[in-house]
C-alpha positions as CSV (number, residue, x, y, z in Angstrom):
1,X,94.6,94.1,65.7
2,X,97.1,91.5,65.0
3,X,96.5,87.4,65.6
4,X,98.8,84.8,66.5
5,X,97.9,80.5,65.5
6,X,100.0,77.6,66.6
7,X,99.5,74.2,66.4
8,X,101.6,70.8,65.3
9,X,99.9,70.8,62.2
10,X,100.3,72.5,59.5
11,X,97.2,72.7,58.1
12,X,95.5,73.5,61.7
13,X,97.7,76.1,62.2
14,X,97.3,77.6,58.3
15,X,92.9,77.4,59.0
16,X,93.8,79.4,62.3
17,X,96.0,82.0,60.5
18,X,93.1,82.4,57.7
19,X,90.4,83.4,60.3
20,X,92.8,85.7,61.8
21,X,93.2,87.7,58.8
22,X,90.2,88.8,59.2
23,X,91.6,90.7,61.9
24,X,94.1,92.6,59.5
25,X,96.9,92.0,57.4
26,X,99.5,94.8,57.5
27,X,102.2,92.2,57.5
28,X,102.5,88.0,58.1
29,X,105.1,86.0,60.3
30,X,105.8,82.4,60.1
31,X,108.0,80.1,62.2
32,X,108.5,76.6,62.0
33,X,111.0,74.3,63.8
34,X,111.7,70.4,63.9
35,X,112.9,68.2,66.2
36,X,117.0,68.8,65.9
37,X,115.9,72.4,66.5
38,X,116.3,73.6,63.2
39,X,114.5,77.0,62.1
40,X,112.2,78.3,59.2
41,X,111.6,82.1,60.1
42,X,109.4,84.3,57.4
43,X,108.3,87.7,58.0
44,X,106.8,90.0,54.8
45,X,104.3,92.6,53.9
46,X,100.8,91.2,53.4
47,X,99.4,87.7,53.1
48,X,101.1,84.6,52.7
49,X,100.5,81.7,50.3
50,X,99.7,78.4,51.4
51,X,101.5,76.1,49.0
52,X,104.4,78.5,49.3
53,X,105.0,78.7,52.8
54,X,104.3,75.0,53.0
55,X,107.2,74.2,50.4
56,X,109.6,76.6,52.2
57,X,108.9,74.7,55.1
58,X,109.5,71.5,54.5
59,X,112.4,71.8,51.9
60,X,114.0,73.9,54.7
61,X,113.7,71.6,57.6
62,X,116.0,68.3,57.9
63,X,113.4,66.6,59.6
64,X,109.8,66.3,59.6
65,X,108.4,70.0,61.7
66,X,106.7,69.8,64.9
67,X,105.6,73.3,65.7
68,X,103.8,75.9,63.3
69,X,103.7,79.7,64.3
70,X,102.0,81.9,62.1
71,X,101.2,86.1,63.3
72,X,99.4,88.5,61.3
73,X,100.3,92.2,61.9
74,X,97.6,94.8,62.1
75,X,99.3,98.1,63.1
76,X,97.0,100.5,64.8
77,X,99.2,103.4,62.7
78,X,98.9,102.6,59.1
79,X,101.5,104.8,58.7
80,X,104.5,103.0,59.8
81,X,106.4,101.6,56.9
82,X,107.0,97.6,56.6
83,X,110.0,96.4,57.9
84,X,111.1,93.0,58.7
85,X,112.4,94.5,62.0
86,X,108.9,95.4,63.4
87,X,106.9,91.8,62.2
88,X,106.8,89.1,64.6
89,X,108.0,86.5,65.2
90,X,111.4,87.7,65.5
91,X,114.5,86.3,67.4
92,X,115.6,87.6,70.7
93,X,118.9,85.7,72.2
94,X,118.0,82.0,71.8
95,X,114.2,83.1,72.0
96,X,111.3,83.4,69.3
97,X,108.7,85.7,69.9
98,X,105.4,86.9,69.0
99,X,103.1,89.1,70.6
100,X,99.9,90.5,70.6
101,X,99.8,94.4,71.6
């Protein structure tokens, strides 16, 4: 079952991704954006790490972000192999989305 946590802050959003991973953790999305409507957009296999993402971030951005999006991916098929193509969120047109089911 996958879980999807927002927030303005980073840290709030980062607590609300944690307790979703208790949900599963097939795969992990991330998207951040700032006020000129610059993007940071992160999709892998597994878990991320805090002080990781959190550097990405904020080394990527020109100014300071004002939105956090982080989805964890818990396919009900275990089989399906990892690709960046089927982990949220993902761009569609001038769209970001992420999903649940």
């Amino acid at each position: 079952m996958c879980g999807i946590s927002g927030s303005s802050s980073f840290d709030k959003a980062w607590d609300l991704y944690e307790l979703n991973l208790k949900r599963g953790y097939f795969s992990s999305g991330f998207l951040a954006f700032d006020e000129k409507d610059n993007v940071v957009l992160k999709r892998q296999k597994g878990c991320f790490e805090k002080e990781q993402i959190r550097e990405e971030i904020f080394s990527n951005l020109t100014t300071t972000p004002e939105y956090f999006l982080f989805h964890s991916r818990a396919p009900t098929n275990s089989k399906q192999p990892f690709t960046t193509d089927n982990c949220h969120p993902f761009n569609f047109d001038c769209f970001y989305v992420a999903h649940n089911g």
